[in-house]
C-alpha positions in Angstrom: 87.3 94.2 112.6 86.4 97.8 111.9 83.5 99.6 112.8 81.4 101.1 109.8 80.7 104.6 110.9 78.2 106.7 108.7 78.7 110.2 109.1 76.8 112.7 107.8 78.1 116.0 108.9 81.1 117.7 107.2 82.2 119.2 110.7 82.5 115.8 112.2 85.6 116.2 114.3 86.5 112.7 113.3 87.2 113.4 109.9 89.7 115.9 110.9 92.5 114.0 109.2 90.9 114.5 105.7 89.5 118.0 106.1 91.4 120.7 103.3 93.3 118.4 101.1 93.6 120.8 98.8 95.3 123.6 101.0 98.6 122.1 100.0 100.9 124.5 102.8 98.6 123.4 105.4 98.5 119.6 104.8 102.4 120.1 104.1 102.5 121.0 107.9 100.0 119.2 109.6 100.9 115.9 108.3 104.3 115.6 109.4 103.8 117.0 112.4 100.6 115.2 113.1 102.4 112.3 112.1 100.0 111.1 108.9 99.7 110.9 105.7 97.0 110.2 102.9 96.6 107.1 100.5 94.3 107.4 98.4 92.6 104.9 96.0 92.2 101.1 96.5 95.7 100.2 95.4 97.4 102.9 97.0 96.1 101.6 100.2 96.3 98.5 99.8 100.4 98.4 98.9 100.6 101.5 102.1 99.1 98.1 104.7 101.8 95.6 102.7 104.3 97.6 103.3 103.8 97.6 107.0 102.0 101.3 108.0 99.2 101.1 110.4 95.8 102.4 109.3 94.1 105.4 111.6 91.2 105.2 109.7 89.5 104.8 106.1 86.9 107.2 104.8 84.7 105.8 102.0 81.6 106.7 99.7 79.0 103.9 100.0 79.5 102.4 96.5 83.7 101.2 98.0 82.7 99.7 101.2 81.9 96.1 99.2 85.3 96.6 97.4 87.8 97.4 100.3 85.1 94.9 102.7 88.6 92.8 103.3 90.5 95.7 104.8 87.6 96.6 107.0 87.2 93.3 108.2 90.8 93.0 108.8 91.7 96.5 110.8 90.7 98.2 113.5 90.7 101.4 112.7 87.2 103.4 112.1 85.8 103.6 108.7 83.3 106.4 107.5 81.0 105.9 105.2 80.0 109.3 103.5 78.0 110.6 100.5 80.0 112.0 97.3 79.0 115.0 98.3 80.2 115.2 101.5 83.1 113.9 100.7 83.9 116.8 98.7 82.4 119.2 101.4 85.3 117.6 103.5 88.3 117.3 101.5 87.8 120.2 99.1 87.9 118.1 95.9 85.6 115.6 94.0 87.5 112.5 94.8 87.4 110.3 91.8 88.4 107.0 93.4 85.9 107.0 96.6 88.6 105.8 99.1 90.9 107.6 101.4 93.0 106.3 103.8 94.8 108.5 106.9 98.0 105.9 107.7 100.4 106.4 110.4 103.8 107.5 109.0 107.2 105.8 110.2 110.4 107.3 112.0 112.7 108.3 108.8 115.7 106.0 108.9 119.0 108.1 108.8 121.2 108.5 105.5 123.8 106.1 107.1 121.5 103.3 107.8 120.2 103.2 104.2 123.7 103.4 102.3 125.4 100.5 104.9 123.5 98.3 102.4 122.6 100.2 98.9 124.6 100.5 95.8 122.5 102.2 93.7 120.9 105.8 95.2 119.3 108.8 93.9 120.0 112.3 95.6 117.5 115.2 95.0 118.0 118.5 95.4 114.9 120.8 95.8 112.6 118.9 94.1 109.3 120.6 95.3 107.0 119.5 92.9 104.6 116.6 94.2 104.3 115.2 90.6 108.0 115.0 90.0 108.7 113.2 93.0 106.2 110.8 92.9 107.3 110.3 88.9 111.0 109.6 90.0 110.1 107.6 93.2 108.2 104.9 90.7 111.0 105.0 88.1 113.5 104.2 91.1 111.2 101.4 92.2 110.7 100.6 88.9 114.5 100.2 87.9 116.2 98.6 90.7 117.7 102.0 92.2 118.2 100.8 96.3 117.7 104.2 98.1 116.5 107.7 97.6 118.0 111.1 99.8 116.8 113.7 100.0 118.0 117.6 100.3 116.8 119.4 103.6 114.1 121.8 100.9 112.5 118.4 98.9 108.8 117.8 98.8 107.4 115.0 101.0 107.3 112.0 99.3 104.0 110.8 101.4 101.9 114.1 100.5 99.3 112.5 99.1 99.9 113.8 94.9 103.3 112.4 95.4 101.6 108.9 96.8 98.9 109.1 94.0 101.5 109.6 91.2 103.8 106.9 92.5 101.1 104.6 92.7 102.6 103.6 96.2 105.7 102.8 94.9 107.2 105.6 97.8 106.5 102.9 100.1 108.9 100.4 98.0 112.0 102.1 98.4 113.4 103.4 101.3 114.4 106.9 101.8 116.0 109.5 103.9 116.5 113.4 104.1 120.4 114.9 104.2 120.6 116.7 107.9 122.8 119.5 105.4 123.7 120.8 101.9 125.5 120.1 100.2 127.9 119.2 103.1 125.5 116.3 103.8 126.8 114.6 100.4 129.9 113.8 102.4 128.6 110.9 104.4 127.8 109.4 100.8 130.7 110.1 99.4 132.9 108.5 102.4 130.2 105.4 102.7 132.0 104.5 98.8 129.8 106.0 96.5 130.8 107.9 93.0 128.5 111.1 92.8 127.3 111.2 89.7 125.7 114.9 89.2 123.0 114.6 86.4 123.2 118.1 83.9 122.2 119.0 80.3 125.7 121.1 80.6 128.1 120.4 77.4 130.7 119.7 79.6 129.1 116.6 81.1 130.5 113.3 80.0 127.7 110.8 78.3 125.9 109.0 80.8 127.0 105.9 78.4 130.8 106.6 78.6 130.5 106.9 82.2 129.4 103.1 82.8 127.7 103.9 85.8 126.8 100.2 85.6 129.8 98.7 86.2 130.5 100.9 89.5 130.5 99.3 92.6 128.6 102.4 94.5 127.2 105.0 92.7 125.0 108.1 93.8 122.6 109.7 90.8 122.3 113.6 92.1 119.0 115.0 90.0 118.2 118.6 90.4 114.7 120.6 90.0 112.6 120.7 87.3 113.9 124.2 85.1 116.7 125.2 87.5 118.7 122.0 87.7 121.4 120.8 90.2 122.4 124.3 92.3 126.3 125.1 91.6 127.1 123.9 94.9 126.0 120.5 93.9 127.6 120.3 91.2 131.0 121.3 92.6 130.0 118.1 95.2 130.1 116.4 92.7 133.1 113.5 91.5 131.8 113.6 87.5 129.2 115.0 85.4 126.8 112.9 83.5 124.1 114.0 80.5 121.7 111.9 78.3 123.0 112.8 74.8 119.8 114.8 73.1 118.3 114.5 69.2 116.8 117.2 67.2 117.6 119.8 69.1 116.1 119.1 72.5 118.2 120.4 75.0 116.7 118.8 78.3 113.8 116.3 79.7 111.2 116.7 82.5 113.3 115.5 85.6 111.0 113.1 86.0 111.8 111.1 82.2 115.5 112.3 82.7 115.1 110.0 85.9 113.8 107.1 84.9 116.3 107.0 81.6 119.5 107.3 84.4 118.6 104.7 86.3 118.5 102.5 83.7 122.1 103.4 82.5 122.7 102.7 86.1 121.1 99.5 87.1 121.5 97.9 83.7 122.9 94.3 83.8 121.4 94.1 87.8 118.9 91.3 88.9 115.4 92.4 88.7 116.3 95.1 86.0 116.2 94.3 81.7 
């Protein structure tokens, strides 16, 4: 059982794991290196325990205690109870949902462990954006897509926005970062995959045509948001794919782009309609 801990002091080095959650370069640095990472909300947390990360501690305004009373009678890490305001004082923003949770990350598993057993995996390239990743990473879950790799330059997927915007589903499918790029893309190509390189570009054959679907091993490579897959990627690449566009719309956010691809590509699969 956890011990309820009421702090009242914003300098309390015990809340060092939650202090400047706003200061996105720091937290980007800390938390890896520290080894941490922030859910945040009751749900968030909840699905971060299921799927197996241990908790380092739970901070909590007064009116969550009674909600999350389970999880602090179930783990052993500290809880602090605080006021709103301190909170606030601590983090650097109001937070709306009254529960925070520092959890211990994992060691990454490598790019060869998760595609011995995937046939469906998305590839990003220098997806920074915290919003985007979390977007894709619940579409993938979502959709039936096996695995997700990473470029060397992507966002974390456990900073907390990307957690929050996921809705924990980063915790539902398993990921890995590329040691190189695009050089990297070898080991998928060589584990059987097709690399399918996702572009608004004329030239790209319709994601329809291309029956994704009906491939044995197939790779979805999505770019950034605005600047799309580099040129190097794209020469990586074994085929070009686009989502034919109406009324003149030339492109999605990578984010809806996402979530319509893996549909083309897990359509017909168990789990996926």
């Amino acid at each position: 059982m956890a011990d309820l801990i009421t702090v009242d002091d914003p300098e309390d080095p015990r809340l060092r794991d939650y202090t400047g959650l706003t200061d996105v370069e720091l937290r980007r640095r800390r938390e890896p290196a520290e080894g941490l990472f922030i859910a945040e909300g009751e749900k968030v947390i909840r699905r971060a325990r299921h799927a197996g990360y241990e908790m380092r501690s739970m901070l909590l305004s007064a009116k969550w205690v009674d909600v999350m009373r389970d999880v602090i009678d179930e783990v052993p890490a500290p809880v602090y109870a605080v006021s709103p305001d301190l909170a606030e004082r601590v983090t650097g923003y109001h937070v709306h949902r009254g529960a925070l949770a520092s959890m211990q990350r994992k060691p990454l598993p490598t790019a060869g462990d998760l595609l011995r057993s995937a046939r469906r995996v998305v590839i990003m390239e220098s997806v920074n954006d915290h919003t985007n990743i979390g977007a894709i990473f619940r579409s993938a879950a979502a959709l039936g897509m096996d695995a997700v790799l990473l470029s060397p330059d992507c966002a974390d997927p456990l900073y907390r926005r990307s957690v929050k915007v996921s809705m924990g589903a980063v915790f539902s499918v398993p990921y890995a970062r590329l040691e190189s790029w695009p050089k990297g893309l070898e080991t998928v190509r060589v584990s059987g995959f097709k690399l399918l390189a996702l572009t608004p570009d004329e030239k790209a054959s319709a994601i329809d045509e291309a029956a994704p679907h009906r491939l044995d091993r197939v790779a979805l490579m999505l770019g950034a948001e605005g600047e799309g897959l580099s040129t190097k990627a794209l020469m990586a690449a074994d085929e070009w794919v686009r989502i034919p566009m109406a009324h003149g719309v030339d492109s999605l956010n990578v984010g809806a782009a996402a979530a319509v691809a893996f549909y083309a590509v897990a359509a017909g699969r168990p789990g996926t309609s």
